[in-house]
VMD Tcl script that draws the C-alpha trace (Angstrom):
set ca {
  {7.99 -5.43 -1.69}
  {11.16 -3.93 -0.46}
  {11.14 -1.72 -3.66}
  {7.60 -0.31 -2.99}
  {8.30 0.45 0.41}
  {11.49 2.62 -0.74}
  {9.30 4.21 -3.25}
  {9.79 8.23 -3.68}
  {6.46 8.25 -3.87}
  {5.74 6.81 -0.41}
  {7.79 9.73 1.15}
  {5.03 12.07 1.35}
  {2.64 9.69 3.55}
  {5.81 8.91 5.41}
  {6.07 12.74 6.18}
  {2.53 12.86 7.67}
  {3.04 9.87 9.30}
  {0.44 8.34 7.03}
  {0.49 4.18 6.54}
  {0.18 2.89 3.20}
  {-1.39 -0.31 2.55}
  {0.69 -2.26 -0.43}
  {-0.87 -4.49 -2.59}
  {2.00 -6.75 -4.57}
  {0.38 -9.91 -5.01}
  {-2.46 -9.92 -7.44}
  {-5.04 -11.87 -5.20}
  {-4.85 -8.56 -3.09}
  {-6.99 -6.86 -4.98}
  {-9.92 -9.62 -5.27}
  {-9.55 -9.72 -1.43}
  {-10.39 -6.09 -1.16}
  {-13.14 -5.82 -3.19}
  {-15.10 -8.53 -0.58}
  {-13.97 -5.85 2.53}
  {-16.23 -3.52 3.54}
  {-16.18 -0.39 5.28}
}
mol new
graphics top color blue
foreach p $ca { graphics top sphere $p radius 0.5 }
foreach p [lrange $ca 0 end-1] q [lrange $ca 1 end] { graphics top cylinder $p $q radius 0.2 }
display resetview
């Protein structure tokens, strides 16, 4: 987790003060797909 936080990548959304969901554990995305808006 601690890697994808320090992404380069996440700088941009950090810049617009922008949270970022992270998904690291592969039940994450079977979760989502029950959400809805």
């Amino acid at each position: 987790m601690a890697g994808a936080k320090n992404s380069p990548h996440q700088e941009a959304f950090r810049k617009k003060g922008v949270e970022v969901l992270l998904l690291t554990d592969r039940v994450d995305e079977w979760v989502l797909s029950f959400l809805k808006d």
